[in-house]
N, C-alpha and C positions, 0 to 999 in steps of 0.2 A: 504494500500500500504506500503510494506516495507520502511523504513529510511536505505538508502544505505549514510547517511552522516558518517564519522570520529568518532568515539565517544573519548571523550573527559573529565574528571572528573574534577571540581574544588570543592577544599577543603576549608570548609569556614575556616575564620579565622580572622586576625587584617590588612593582607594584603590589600583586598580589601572587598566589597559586592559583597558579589557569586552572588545574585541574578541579580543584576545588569551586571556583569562577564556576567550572560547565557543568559543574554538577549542581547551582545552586541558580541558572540560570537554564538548564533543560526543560523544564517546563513549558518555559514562555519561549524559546528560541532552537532553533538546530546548530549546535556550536558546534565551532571549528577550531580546535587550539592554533593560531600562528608561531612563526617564527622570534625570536627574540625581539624586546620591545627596543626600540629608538628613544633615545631624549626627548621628551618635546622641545619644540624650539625658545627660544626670546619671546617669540610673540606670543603663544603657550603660557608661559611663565607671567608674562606683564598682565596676560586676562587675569590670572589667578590673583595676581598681585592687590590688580583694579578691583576686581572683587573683595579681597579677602579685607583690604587694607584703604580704600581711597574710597568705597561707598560711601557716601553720608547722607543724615536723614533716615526719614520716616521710608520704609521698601514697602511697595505695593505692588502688585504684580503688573509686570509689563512698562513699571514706569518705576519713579522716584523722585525725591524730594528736594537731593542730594543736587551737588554743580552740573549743571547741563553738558557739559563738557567730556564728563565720564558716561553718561548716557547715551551723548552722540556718539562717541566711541565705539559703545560697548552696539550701537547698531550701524553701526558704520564698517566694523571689521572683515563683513562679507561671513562671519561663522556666526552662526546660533549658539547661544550662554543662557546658562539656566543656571538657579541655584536652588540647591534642594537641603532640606533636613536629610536626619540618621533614617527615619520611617517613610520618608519616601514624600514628603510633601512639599509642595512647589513653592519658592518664594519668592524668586525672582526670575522675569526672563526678557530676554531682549528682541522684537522686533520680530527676526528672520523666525528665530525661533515660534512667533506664535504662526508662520505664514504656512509651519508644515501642516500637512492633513494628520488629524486626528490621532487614526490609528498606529503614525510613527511618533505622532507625541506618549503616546499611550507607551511602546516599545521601549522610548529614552525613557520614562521613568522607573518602567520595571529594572532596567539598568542603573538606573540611579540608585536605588535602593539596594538592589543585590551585591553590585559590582562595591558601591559605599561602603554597604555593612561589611565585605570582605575586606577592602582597604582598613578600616579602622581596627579590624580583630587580628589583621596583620602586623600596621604600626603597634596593637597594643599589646603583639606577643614580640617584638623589638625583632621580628623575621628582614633578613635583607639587611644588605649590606651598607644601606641607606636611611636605616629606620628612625634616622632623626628627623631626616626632612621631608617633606610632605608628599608623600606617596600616592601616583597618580598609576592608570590603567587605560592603555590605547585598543579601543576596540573597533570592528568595523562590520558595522551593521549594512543591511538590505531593507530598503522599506518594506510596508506589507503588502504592495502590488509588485512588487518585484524587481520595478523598473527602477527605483535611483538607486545610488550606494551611499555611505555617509561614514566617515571616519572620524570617532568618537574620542574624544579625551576625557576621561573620571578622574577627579583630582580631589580633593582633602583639602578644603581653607582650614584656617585656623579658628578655634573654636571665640565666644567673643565676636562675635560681628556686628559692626554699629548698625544701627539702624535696623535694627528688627522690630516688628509691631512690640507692643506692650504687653498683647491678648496672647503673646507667646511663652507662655511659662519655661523658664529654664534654659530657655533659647540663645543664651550667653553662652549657655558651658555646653551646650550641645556641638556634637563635630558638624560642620557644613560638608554638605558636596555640592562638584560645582561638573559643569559639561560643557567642550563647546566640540559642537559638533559642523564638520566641513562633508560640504559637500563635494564630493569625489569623482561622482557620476563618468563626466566626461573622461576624467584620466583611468577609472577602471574600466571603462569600456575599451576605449583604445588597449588596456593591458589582455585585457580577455580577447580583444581581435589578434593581438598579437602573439597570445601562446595558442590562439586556433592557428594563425598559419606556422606557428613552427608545427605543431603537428601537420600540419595537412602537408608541410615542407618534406619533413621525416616521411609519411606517407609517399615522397613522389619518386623516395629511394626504396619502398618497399614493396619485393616482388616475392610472393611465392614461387617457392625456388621449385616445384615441381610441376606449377601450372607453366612457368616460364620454358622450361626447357621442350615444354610441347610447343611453343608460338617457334613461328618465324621471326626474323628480321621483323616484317613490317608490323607485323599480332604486336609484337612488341610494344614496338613506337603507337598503334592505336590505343594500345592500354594507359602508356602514360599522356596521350595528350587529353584522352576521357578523364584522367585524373587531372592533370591542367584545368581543365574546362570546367568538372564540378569544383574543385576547388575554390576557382575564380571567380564563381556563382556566387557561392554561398560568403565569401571572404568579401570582395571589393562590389557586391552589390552594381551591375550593369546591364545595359541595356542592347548594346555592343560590344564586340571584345575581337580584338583581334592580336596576332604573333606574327611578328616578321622574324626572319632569320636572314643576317647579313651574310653574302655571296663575299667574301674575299677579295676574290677574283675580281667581277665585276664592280663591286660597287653598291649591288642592286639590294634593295630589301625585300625577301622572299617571302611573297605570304603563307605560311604555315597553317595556322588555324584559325579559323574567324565563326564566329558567333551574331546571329541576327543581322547579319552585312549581304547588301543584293551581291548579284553575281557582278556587274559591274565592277563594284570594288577590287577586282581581279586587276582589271583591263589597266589599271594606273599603277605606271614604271615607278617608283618611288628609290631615288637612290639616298646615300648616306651623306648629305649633302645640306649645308647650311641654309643655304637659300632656293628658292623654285621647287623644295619639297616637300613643302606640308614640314606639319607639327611630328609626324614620325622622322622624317629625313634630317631635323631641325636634331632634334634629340642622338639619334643613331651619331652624329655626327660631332656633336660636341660633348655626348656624356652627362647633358642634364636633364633632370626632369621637368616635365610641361604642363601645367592644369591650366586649362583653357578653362573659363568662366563662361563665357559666350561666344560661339563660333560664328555669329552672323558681324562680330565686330573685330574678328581675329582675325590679321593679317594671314598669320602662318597656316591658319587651316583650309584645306584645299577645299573647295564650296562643291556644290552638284551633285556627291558622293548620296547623302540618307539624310534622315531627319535630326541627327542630333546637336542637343542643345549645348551640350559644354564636356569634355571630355581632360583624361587622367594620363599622358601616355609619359614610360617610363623606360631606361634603358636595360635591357639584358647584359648585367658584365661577369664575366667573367674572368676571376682576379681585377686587375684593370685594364683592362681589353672587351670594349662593348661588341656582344654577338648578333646584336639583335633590337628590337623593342619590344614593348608589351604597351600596347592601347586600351582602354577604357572609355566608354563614354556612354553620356545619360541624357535622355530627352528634357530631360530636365536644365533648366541652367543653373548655373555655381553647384551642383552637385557634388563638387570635390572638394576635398580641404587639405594639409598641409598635412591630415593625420591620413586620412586615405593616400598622399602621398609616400611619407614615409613605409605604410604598413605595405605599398605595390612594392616598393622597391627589396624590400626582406624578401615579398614571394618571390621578384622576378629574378632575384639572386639566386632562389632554390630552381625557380623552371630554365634559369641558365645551366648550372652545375648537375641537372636532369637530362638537358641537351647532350651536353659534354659526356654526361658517363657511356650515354648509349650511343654516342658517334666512336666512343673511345672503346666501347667493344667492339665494334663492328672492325674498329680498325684493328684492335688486336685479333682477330678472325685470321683478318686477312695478313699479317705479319706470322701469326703461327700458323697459316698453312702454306705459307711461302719460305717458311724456316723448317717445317717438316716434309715440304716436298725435296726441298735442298739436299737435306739429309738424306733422303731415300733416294737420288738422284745419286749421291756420291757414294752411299751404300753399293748400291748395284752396278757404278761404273766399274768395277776389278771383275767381280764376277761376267759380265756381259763384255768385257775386254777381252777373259779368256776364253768366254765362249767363240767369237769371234777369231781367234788365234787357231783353234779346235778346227773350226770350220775350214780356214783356210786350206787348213794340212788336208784335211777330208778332200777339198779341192781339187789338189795334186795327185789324192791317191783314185781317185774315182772319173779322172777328167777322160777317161776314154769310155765311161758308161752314162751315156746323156740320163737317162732316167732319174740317177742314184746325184746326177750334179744337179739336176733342177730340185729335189728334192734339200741338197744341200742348199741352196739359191736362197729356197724358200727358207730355210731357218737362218740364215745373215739377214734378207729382209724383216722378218721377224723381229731379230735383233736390234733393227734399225727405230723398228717402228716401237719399241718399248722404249727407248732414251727419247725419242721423238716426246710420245706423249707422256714423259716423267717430265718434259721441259715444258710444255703447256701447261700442265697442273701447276710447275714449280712460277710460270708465269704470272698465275695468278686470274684477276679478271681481265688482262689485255689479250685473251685468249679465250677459244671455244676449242670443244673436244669432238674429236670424233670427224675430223676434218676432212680426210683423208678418202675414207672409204664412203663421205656422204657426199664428195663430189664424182665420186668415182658411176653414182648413180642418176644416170641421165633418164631414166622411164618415168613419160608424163603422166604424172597424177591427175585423176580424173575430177578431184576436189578442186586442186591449184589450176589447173588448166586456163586459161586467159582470163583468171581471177588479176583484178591490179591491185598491186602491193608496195603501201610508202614504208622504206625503211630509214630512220633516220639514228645516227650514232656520229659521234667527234672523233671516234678511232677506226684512221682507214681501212686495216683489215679487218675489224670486226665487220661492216656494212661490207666490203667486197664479199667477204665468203657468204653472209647471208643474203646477199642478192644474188650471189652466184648458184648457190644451194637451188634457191623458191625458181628462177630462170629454168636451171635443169630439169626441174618439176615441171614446168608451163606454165607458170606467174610471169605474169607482165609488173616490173620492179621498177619505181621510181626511186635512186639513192640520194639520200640527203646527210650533207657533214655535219649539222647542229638542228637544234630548234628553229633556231628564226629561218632556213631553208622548210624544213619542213613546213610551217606553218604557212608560210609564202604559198606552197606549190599547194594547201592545200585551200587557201582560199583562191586561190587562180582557178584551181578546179572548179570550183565552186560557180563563180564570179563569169567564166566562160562557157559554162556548163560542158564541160569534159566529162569523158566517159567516169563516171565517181569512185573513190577508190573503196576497195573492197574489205580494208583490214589497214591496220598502222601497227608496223613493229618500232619503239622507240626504245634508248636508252635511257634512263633517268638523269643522269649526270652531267648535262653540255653547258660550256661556257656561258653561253648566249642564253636558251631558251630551255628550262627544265622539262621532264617527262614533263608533269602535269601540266606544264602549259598546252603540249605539245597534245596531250591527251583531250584539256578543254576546246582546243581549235578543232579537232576532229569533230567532237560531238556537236559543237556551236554548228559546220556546216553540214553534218551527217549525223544525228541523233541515232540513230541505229547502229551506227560502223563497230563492229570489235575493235578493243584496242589491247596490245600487249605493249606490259613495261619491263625493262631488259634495266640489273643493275648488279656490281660487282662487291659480292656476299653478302648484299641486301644495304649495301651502304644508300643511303636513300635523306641527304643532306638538307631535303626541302620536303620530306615528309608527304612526296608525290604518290605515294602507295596508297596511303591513308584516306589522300584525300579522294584519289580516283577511283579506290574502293569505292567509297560511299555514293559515286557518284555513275558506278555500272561496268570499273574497268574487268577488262577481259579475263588477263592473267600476269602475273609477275613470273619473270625468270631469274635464276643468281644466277651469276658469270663466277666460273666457267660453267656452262652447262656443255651437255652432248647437243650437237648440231640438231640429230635426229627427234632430240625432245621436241627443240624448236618448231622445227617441220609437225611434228603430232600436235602441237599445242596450236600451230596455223590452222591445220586442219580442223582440229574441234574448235576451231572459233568459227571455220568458214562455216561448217556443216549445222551450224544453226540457225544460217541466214537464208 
């Protein structure tokens, strides 16, 4: 059953025994023991002071008799001051203090009394290493709708206090308690937003290690940008959201992942660039952060894009080297404050070092299987050196029995052809397998047959053998060096009305123009067209898998793959058209 009680925090310290505190205060509240209590400060001290010592006059609740001067003070300080007896009864209170609602005035006085009575049976067993002077108790309550916080100080005046009614029997030698309580609200919220994103930060490194090791590559990268994205929800509150990832090379800022953004928002080149690039280029580029108040008065923000009012965008750094940005933005104007600034930049330091770890596997992939084909490369070269030696002699002895030398022939090329393809694998992705005996196959497929086919990739023998391959088959092959060709030939297509192409083999990784660009140009003029994305051991730097996924791509291939995969997986794309 839920605890609908108050909650309450007492801080242990020299004041009193927390534990004893939670036990005489479980009733009325759900206490939390804190961490060790802090001094209160001067200002702390000087209320106590003005209370205990500088009232004058006749006390009446909510006012006094006494110099105006200590009054205005004591409601002028922005904290609520009360002063109470040993039993709990009110005697003085200032201003703020009466503007609370009720039932947290109700709360501070249960506290006044319990917390009191413990402070004086404390000072009067001389407990604490301070029990001369006036023994105070920092607590921090929750109102009773939930919504503010307030940070309490219980303190002990000295007994004797001028100005008590007359109607107050004994009221001289009675111990006073005094409270002032601060409102906290604003700064424990910001504290609570802030150990929700370290957890949800910690979360963006946390993978089950057994569900992981069934993903791919790209399973992967969808898992963490779905955690991105809830995260981001529920943490910086938007209406838009979007991830670039800076391209190095170019310059360019890569859209990754966006949220409530039309497709448009695609079409705009945004480079890392101070001026002429919008509030993301602005950022990427100098390393600071931007809260736009109002985008219809904002030079920086590029107009035309969606409806929004004012927006939060921040840089992705890594170490001190920005990877990227992280956008924000609310229909709303001045939506953003200085504390949603701060708390973006914590996360986008975790969705930066989230980036990094999973590009840093992919790259250790590809370094330890280019370190373990090496070895197995130089492994086998002695053994396949002597077999080679072997054969030769065989050669000599057999070279007047053609049958027994062609038989020979065939195991040197054999031989040949295992260093061959130990040096492809050991190549890494600048290479496909199986090369050999899939050109050696010229019989026209009845699938590929004058099917047309865009292939586009930035490594020229990868596109030669695969146009060379789908040719041999009966595909009519358009080959293109990058993106921006590709995309060219394929609105010319379009645009001339040429015979339309049948399928797009692309690589993900081009200078210029990423798979998924290269993927959306396809579908923008052929809504139907299969597409395959081709990339080396799933390294996928613009999270083109992801997005194309979602949006009907065909298939992905890792490089190296076998030729022949390629060819099967053209085919089950064709044969469902």
């Amino acid at each position: 059953m839920p605890d609908d009680r108050p909650k309450l925090v007492v801080f242990s310290g020299e004041g009193a025994d927390a534990s004893r505190l939670k036990e005489r205060l479980a009733r009325s509240f759900e206490v939390t023991v804190g961490p060790g209590e802090q001094s209160p400060g001067d200002g702390d001290q000087g209320v106590r002071r003005l209370v205990a010592g500088e009232q004058q006059g006749k006390t009446t609740l909510g006012r006094s008799e006494g110099p105006a001067w200590s009054v205005s003070l004591l409601n002028a300080i922005g904290e609520g001051v009360a002063l109470f007896t040993r039993s709990g009864e009110r005697l003085w209170v200032n201003e703020l203090y009466l503007s609370y609602e009720a039932r947290t005035t109700e709360l501070l006085e249960v506290a006044a009394k319990e917390v009191g009575s413990e402070l004086i049976e404390h000072q009067r067993l001389g407990l604490g290493a301070k029990a001369a002077a006036e023994p105070s108790q920092r607590l921090e309550l929750t109102s009773a709708d939930g919504l503010r916080y307030y940070e309490v100080l219980v303190s002990l005046v000295a007994p004797n206090f001028p100005g008590l009614p007359a109607s107050a029997p004994g009221a001289e030698q009675e111990q006073l308690v005094a409270l002032v309580i601060r409102d906290v609200t604003a700064a424990n919220r910001v504290r609570l937003r802030m150990d929700a994103i370290d957890r949800a930060g910690a979360e963006l490194f946390t993978l089950d290690a057994d569900a992981v090791r069934k993903l791919n590559a790209a399973e992967r990268l969808k898992v963490l940008e779905d955690k991105v994205v809830r995260f981001s929800r529920d943490l910086l509150r938007f209406d838009h959201f979007a991830i670039r990832l800076l391209d190095a090379r170019s310059g360019r800022l890569e859209l990754v992942i966006k949220v409530g953004l039309p497709s448009e928002y695609e079409a705009f080149d945004i480079f890392a660039k101070p001026d002429g690039n919008g509030i993301s280029g602005y950022v990427a580029a100098t390393g600071k952060s931007y809260i736009c108040d109002d985008t219809s008065k904002d030079d920086l923000f590029l107009p035309g894009l969606h409806g929004a009012r004012s927006s939060l965008t921040v840089p992705l750094r890594l170490h001190d080297k920005v990877i990227g940005i992280l956008n924000i933005e609310s229909q709303e104007e001045a939506a953003f404050d200085d504390d949603d600034r701060q708390l973006a930049e914590i996360f986008a330091r975790y969705i930066a070092m989230a980036v990094h770890m999973q590009e840093n596997l992919v790259v250790e992939r590809t370094t330890t299987n280019l370190s373990v084909s090496g070895r197995v490369e130089g492994e086998l070269a002695e053994p396949l050196a002597d077999i080679v030696q072997q054969v030769e002699f065989l050669q000599q002895v057999v070279a007047n029995d053609p049958t027994t030398s062609a038989h020979v022939g065939r195991i040197l090329r054999d031989v040949e052809a295992i260093r061959s393809r130990v040096r492809d694998v050991a190549s890494g992705p600048q290479t496909l397998l199986g090369v050999e005996k899939a050109m050696e196959n010229r019989t026209l497929d009845p699938i590929l047959q004058g099917r047309r086919v865009l292939v586009a990739d930035d490594q020229p023998k990868i596109r030669q053998i695969i146009g060379s391959v789908l040719r041999n088959r009966g595909a009519k092959v358009t080959v293109c060096n990058g993106g921006t060709e590709a995309i060219a030939a394929l609105e010319t297509a379009h645009i001339e009305q040429e015979v339309p192409y049948d399928l797009v083999v692309s690589d993900i990784r081009m200078p210029d123009h990423n798979g998924y660009e290269v993927f959306a140009a396809a579908k923008k003029y052929r809504p139907e067209i299969p597409v395959i994305l081709m990339t080396g051991f799933g390294y996928d730097p613009h999270h083109s898998i992801v997005r194309a996924s979602q949006e009907g791509l065909q298939s992905v291939l890792f490089k190296p793959f076998q030729i022949e995969q390629l060819v099967d997986t053209v085919k089950k794309a064709l044969k469902g058209k």
